[in-house]
TIBAZA-393228 format. One record per residue (C-alpha): y, x, z negated; residue number from 1. Coordinates in steps of 0.1 Angstrom, whole numbers. Layout:
! residues N
Y,X,Z,NUM
...
***
This chain:
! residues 713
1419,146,-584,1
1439,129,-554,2
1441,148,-519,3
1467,144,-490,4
1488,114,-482,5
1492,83,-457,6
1506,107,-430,7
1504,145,-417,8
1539,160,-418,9
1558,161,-384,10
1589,171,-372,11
1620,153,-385,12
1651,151,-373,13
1679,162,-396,14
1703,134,-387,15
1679,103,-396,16
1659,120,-423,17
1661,99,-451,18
1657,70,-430,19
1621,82,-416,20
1610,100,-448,21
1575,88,-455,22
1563,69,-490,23
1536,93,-505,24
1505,73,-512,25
1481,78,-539,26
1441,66,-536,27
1426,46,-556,28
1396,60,-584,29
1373,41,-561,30
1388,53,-526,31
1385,88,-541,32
1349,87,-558,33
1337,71,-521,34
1359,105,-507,35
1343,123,-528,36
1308,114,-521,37
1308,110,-487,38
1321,153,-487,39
1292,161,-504,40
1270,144,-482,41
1292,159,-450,42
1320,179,-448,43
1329,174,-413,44
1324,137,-402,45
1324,127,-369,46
1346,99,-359,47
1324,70,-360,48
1318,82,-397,49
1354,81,-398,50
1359,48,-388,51
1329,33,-409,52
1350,47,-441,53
1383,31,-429,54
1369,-2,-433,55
1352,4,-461,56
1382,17,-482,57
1411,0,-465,58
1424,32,-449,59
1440,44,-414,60
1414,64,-402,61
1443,92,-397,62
1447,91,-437,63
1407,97,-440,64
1410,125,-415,65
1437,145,-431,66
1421,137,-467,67
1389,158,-456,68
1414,182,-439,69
1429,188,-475,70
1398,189,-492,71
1383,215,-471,72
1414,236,-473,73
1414,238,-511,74
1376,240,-510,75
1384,275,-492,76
1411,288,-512,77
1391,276,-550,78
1360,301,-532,79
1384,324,-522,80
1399,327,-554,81
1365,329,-576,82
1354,359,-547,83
1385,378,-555,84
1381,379,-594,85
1346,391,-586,86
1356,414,-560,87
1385,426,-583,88
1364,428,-619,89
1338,449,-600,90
1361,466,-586,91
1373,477,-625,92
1341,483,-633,93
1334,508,-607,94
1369,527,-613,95
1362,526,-651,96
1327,543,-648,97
1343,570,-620,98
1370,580,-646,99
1342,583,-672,100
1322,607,-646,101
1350,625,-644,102
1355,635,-677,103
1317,639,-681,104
1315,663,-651,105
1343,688,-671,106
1321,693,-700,107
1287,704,-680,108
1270,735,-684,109
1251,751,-663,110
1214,752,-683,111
1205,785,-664,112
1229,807,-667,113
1255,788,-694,114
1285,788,-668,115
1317,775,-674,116
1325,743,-674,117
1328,727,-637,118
1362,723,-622,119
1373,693,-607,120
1369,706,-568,121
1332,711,-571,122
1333,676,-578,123
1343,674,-536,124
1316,702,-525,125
1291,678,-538,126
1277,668,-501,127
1280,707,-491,128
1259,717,-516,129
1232,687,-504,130
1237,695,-466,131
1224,737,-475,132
1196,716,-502,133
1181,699,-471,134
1185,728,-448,135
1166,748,-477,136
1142,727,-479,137
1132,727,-440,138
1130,767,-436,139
1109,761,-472,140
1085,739,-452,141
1083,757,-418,142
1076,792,-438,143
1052,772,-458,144
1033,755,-431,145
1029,794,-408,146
1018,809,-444,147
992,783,-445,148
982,785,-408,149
973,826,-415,150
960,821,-451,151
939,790,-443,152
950,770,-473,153
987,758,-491,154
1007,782,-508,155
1004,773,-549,156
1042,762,-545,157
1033,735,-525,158
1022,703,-538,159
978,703,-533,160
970,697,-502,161
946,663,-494,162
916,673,-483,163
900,655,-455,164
873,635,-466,165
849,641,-436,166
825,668,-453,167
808,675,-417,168
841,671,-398,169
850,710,-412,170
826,724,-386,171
845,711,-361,172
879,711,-366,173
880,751,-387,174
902,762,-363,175
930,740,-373,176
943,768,-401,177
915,789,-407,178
927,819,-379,179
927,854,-401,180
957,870,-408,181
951,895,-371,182
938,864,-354,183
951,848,-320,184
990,835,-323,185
994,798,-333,186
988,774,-308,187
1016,754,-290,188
1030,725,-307,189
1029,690,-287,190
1052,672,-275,191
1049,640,-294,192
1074,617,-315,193
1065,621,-350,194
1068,587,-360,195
1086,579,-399,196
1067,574,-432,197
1042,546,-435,198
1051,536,-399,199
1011,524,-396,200
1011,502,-423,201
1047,490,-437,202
1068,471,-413,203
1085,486,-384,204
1120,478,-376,205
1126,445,-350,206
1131,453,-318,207
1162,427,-318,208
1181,419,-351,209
1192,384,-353,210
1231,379,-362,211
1235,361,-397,212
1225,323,-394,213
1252,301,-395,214
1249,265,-411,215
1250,252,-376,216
1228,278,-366,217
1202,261,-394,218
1211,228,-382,219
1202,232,-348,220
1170,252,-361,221
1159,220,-380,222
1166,198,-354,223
1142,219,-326,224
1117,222,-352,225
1115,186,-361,226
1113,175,-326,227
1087,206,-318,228
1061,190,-347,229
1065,152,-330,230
1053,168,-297,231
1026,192,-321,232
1012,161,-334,233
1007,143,-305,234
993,168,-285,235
966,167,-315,236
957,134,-315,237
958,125,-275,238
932,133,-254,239
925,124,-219,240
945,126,-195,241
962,151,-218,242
933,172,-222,243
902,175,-199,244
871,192,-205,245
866,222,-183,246
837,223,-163,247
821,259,-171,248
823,258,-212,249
829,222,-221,250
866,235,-236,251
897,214,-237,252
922,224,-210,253
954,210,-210,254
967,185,-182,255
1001,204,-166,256
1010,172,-150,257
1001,152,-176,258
1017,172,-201,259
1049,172,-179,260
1052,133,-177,261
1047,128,-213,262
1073,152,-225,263
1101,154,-201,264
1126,180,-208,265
1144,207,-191,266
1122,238,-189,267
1135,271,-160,268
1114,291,-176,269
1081,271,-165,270
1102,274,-127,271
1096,311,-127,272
1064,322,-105,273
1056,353,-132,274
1050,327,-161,275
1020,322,-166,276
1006,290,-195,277
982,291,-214,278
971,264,-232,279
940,259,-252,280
927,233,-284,281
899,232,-307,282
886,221,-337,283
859,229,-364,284
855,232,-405,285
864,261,-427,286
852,266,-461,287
886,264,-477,288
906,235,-487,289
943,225,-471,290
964,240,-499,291
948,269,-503,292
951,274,-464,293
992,264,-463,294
999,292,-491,295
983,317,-471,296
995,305,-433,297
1032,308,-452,298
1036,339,-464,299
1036,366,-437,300
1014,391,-457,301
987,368,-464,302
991,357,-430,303
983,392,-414,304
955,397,-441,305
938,362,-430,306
939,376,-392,307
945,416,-389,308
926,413,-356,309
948,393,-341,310
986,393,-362,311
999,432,-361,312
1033,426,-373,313
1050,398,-391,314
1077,392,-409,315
1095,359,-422,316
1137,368,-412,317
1153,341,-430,318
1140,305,-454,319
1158,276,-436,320
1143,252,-461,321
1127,265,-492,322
1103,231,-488,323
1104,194,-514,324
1095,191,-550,325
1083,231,-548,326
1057,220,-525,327
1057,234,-487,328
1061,202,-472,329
1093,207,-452,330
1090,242,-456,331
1108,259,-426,332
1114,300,-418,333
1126,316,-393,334
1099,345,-384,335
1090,374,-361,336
1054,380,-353,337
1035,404,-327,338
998,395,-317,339
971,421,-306,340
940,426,-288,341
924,456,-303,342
931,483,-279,343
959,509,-266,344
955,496,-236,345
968,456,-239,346
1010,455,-248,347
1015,434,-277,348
1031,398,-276,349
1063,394,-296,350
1076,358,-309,351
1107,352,-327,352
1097,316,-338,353
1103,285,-366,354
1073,278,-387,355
1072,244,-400,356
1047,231,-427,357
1048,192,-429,358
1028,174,-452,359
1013,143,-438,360
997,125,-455,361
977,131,-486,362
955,157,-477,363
966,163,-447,364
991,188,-438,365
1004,203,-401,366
1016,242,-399,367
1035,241,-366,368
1053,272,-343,369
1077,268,-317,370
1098,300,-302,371
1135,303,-309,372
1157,316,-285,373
1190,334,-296,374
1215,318,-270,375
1236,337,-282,376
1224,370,-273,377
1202,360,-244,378
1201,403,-230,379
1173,404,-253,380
1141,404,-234,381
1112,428,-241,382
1091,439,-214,383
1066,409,-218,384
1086,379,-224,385
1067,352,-247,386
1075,314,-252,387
1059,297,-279,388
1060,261,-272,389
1048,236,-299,390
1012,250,-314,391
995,257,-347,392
969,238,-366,393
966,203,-383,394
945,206,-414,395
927,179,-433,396
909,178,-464,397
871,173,-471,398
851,156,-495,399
832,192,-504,400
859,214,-508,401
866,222,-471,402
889,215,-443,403
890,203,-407,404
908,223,-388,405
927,214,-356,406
943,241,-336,407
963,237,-306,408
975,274,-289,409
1002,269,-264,410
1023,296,-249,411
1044,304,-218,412
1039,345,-205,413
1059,363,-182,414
1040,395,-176,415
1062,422,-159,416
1035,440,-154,417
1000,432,-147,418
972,437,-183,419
957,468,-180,420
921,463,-152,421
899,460,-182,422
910,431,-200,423
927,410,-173,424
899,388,-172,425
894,386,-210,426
933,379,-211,427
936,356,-179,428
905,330,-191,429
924,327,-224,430
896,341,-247,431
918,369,-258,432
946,345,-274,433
932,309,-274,434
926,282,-299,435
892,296,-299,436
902,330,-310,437
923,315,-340,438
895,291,-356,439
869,314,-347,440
883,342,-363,441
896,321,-395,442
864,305,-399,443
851,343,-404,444
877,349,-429,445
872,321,-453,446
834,327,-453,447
850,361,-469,448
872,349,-488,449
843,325,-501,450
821,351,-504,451
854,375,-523,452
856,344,-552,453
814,337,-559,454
809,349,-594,455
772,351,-582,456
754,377,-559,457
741,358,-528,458
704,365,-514,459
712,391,-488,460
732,412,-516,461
713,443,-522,462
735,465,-545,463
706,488,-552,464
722,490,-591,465
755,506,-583,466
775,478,-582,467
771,460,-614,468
797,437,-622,469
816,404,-602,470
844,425,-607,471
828,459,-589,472
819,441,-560,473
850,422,-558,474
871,454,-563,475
849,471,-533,476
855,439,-508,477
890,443,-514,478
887,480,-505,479
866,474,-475,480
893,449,-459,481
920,472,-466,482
901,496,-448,483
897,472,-419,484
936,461,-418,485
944,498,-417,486
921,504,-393,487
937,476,-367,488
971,485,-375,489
961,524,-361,490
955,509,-327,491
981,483,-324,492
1003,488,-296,493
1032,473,-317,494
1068,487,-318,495
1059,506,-348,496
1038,530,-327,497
1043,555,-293,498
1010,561,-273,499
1013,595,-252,500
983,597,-227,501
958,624,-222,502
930,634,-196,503
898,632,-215,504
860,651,-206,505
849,631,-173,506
881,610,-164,507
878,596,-201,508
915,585,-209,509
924,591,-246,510
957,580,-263,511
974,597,-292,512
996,588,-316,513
1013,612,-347,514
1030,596,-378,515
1037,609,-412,516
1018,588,-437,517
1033,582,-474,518
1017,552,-488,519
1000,548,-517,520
965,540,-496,521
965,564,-471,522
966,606,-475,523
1000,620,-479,524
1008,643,-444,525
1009,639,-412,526
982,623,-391,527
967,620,-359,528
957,593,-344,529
932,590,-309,530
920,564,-290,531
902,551,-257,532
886,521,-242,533
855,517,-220,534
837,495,-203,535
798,493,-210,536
773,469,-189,537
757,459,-221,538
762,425,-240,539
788,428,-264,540
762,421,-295,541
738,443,-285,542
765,474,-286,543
773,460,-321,544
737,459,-333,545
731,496,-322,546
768,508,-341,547
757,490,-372,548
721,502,-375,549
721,529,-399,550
684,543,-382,551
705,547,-349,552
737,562,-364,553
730,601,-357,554
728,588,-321,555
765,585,-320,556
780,599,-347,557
789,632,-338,558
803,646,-370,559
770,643,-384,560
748,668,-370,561
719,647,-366,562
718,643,-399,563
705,607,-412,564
720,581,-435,565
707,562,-463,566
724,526,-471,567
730,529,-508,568
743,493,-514,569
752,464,-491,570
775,433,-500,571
772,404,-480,572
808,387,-468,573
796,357,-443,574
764,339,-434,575
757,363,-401,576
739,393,-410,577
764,410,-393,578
791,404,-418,579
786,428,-445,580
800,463,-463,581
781,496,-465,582
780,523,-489,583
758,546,-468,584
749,585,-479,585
743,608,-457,586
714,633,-459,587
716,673,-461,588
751,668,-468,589
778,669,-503,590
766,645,-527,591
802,638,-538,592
807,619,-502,593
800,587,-489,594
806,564,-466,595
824,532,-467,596
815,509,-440,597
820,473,-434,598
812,453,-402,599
821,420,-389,600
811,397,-358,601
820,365,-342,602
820,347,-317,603
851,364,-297,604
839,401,-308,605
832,428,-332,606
840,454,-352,607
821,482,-368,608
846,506,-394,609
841,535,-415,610
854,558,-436,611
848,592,-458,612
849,582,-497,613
846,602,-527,614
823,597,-550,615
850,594,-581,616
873,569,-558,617
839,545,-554,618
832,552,-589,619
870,538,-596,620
862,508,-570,621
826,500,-582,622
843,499,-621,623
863,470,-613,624
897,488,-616,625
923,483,-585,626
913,501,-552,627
949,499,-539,628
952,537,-545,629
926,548,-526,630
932,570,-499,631
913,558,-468,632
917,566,-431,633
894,548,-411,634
877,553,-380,635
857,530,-364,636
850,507,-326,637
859,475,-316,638
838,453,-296,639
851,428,-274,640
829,405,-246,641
846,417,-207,642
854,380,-200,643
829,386,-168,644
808,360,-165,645
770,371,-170,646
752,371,-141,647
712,371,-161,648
724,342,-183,649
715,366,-210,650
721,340,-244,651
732,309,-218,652
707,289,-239,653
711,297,-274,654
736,271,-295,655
749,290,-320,656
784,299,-326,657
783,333,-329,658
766,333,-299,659
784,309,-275,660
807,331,-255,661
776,357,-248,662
772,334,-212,663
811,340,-209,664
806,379,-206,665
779,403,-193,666
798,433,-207,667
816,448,-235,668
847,467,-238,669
843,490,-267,670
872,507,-282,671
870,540,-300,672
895,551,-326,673
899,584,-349,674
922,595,-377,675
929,629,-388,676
949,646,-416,677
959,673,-395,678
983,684,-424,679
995,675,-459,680
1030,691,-450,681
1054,663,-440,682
1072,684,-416,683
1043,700,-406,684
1039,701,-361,685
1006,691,-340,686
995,713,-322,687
973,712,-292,688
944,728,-306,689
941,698,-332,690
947,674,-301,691
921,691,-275,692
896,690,-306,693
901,654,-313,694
899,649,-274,695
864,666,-273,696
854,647,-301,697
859,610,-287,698
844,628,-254,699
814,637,-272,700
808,603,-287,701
817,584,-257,702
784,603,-239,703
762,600,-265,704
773,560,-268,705
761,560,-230,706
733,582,-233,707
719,563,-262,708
724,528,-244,709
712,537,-214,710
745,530,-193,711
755,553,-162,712
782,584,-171,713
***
């Protein structure tokens, strides 16, 4: 096929036109396959491409401009054309299967009370009739929910209610339904948003939705990415006068000037006296090998299962490059993220950045992020603006099966606010989110996910003959870290949740949070979550060591009466002692309970969680079958080192890793968490009685935590 001729038409002049009409000029096979291939390649060439074709094919470089001009014309009209047959046979489609509704809906009976057949207006009261369904339906609930409140349980036309799986918890919250019917009025509802189904664990709406991506959009996107990994990989494999070691840990700190003469670029942001860098490398060995390690770094949900202490919220928005030869080299997605300490009190960070996976060399493989900034809509700020400049982690293969792991955190902060008292040391020395943080933590999780795959019971195992199989075991670590991501989503800060404060016993300060739960893996209801932070003078792994003891349990544990527990099995998941999962039974209480437990410890902190379990759901678990069913809502504390430095040089000697920040920190900020069912009725309200007993109850827990370890009220 030929497009366009030697000239664009122009004005002629009726007088002389014969004289100035133009000779139309056909192209040769050859001119035309080079046309053609050179489209393919790039629809819109510049001019020098232009020119470079003219003398190649012997052609004005006008003729080569209007022959793309032509070519991209009738490219529009052929898609235009093939859209509109679509468009118009779906559009026959749709108006055949209307008609065939129609005559349907003139032939229905009504299977109650064998009406007539229905005439064609009702056909238009279709969304009255749904507008009274729904208003039915919420005086059904509300009547429902203040017959339960007098009668202390459901009404039998109400779906069962869940029961909450805290046997000892009834003694304290009875006097959620359980009134009389000439007992006190209900109390008061609260205030507080109920946040929308599964708004814990599925993934809340962005707080900015990006416009659809254009190809130059992409274009652009590749180029800052490509240019992002060149500066990723050098930062990796300079050191001084790049990267110095500091003189109080022996970490590497990045160079400012340094880092400014060797990549010179335009940068306001860095000009502004509220941003803050931080900028942070290290290095160490996983027990996992590269490609195993890729798949999970690029998909979002493994991402947030390898780090739920640290990722809250990510999503992938849009696949810019899909990747080569179905391999993730050259693999590039445009993604939005939100990063956590674990507590109320600390605002999450939000990125919108490219994640680009590069392959290297063989064996070697670099997963780089870099922010992306919509220029278009540049009103979007949220209240803590963060820059992502070039980090992520090199990774190179082993001879045994592991990896070497590189990772380079590097991030520009503009706080509008300053972090909350407590952890503005933790945050300002960088040990909240630095390259430490990362490898430390992933370090952690491939020792589980090591542990996950064995097909043999290591030493430390003792599953005291309930857990039988490879398969039981696996099935019950899989529970266990559900548990735990569950467990950090409840006290994420993220955009998916609304903290409202409260005044606690003795100036404690407890946050709540309400949000109707239907997942598959959580009770069905409503539920209430409560939280609050403290500050203990005790070394963070000493607070662990007395959560995790099962002798010292009735010392905290307030829902137990006193009452002792018995550790029924325990499944190692790392090489510290401290890494492992509980089945624990408590004495003097219903044998069809136990206790699901499973605690972790590193280097950068803690975290002890637990949760009420049935005997029949452990039975399920323990059997091999699929534990995603399960309903769980954990409770638990999080232990984190105060970023103070410790002024007895309690641990400044010891060498090992889990140990190696204990001189960093002479305290521990604990966070304490609670969930409650307070109803299995989605509409159901909180009242305050539910919220004043949950307040009392991380009250009483906080005193005996301080009573037990000593520390001043």
């Amino acid at each position: 096929m030929e497009y366009g001729g030697s000239q664009s038409p122009g004005e002629q002049d009726g007088s002389d036109s014969q004289e100035r009409r133009k000779r139309y000029h056909r192209h040769t096979a050859n001119q035309i396959q080079r046309l053609e291939s050179m489209f393919k390649e790039c629809p819109h060439p510049d001019e020098k491409q232009r020119l470079q074709l003219s003398r190649e094919l012997g052609l004005a470089p006008r003729q080569i401009k209007f022959w793309f001009q032509n070519r991209r014309t009738q490219m529009k009209a052929q898609h235009e054309r093939a859209d509109n047959c679509a468009l118009r046979a779906d559009n026959d489609k749709i108006r055949c299967e209307n008609i065939a509704i129609r005559e349907a809906l003139k032939n229905v009976i009504c299977p109650s009370c064998g009406g007539p057949p229905l005439n064609d207006d009702s056909y238009f009261n279709d969304h009255k009739l749904r507008l009274e369904n729904a208003h039915l339906k919420e005086e059904l609930d509300r009547v429902s929910s203040i017959a339960a409140k007098y009668i202390g349980r459901p009404i039998s036309q109400l779906p069962p209610v869940q029961p909450i799986h805290i046997s000892s918890l009834d003694l304290s919250m009875a006097s959620f339904g359980n009134q009389g019917m000439v007992g006190p009025a209900p109390a008061p509802s609260l205030n507080l948003d109920l946040l929308p189904a599964g708004t814990s664990s599925s993934m809340p709406n962005l707080p900015y939705q990006p416009p659809c991506l254009s190809d130059m959009d992409k274009s652009l996107m590749s180029d800052i990415a490509s240019n992002a990994m060149e500066e990723f990989l050098r930062l990796v494999q300079t050191n001084e006068p790049l990267w110095l070691k500091s003189n109080v840990d022996r970490r590497d700190v990045l160079s400012s000037d340094a880092y400014d003469r060797m990549f010179s670029k335009p940068n306001t942001r860095s000009k502004n006296p509220n941003v803050r860098i931080e900028a942070s490398r290290d290095s160490g060995v996983v027990l996992l090998n590269s490609l195993a390690l890729v798949d999970m770094f690029m998909d979002p949900n493994k991402w947030i299962q390898l780090f739920p202490t640290i990722v809250s919220v990510a999503r992938t928005i849009q696949v810019i490059s899909s990747g080569v030869m179905g391999s993730c080299s050259g693999s590039l997605q445009l993604m939005y993220q939100e990063l956590q300490v674990l507590s109320p009190l600390v605002s999450t960070r939000e990125f919108y950045f490219l994640r680009y996976c590069q392959q290297i060399e063989q064996g070697t493989w670099a997963v780089m992020d870099v922010s992306y900034d919509f220029p278009q809509d540049s009103h979007f700020a949220p209240q803590f603006r963060s820059h992502r400049c070039p980090s992520g982690c090199l990774i190179q293969d082993m001879p045994d099966g592991h990896s070497k792991i590189t990772w380079i955190e590097h991030v520009e902060i503009e706080d509008k606010t300053l972090p909350h008292r407590l952890y503005r040391n933790l945050i300002y020395s960088g040990m909240a989110f630095g390259a430490e943080r990362w490898l430390t933590t992933l370090q952690r999780m491939c020792e589980r996910f090591t542990y996950l795959m064995a097909t043999s019971n290591p030493t430390r195992d003792n599953l005291g003959g309930v857990i039988s199989s490879p398969e039981g075991k696996r099935s019950m670590m899989k529970l266990a870290q559900r548990m735990v991501t569950d467990f950090c989503a409840s006290i994420s800060t993220s955009s998916g949740h609304r903290w409202t404060t409260l005044s606690g016993l003795n100036e404690i300060v407890v946050r709540v949070t309400v949000h109707k739960s239907s997942d598959p893996g959580q009770p069905n209801g409503v539920v209430l979550s409560a939280a609050t932070t403290i500050w203990l003078p005790t070394p963070p792994h000493t607070v662990f060591n007395f959560f995790k003891d099962e002798n010292k349990r009735p010392q905290w544990d307030v829902l137990s009466n006193g009452n002792a527990v018995q550790e029924v099995a325990n499944i190692a998941n790392g090489l510290h002692p401290g890494n492992c999962i509980s089945v624990l039974r408590a004495f003097n209480n219903s044998q069809n309970m136990l206790i699901l437990q499973e605690s972790c410890i590193d280097s950068y902190g803690s975290l002890v969680v637990y949760c009420p379990v049935d005997l029949p759901s452990i039975n399920t678990a323990v059997s091999g079958e699929d534990p995603s069913y399960i309903p769980l809502l954990p409770n638990g504390f999080t232990i984190l080192p105060d970023g103070q430095p410790d002024q007895e040089g309690d641990g400044a000697s010891t060498s090992s890793n889990t140990n190696r920040n204990i001189a960093r920190s002479g305290g521990s900020l604990v966070t304490i968490a609670f969930q409650i069912l307070v109803s299995s009725l989605p509409s159901a309200k909180v009242n305050m009685e539910s919220v004043t007993t949950v307040n009392n109850l991380i009250g009483s827990t906080v005193q005996q935590i301080k009573s037990s370890l000593s520390c001043p009220t």
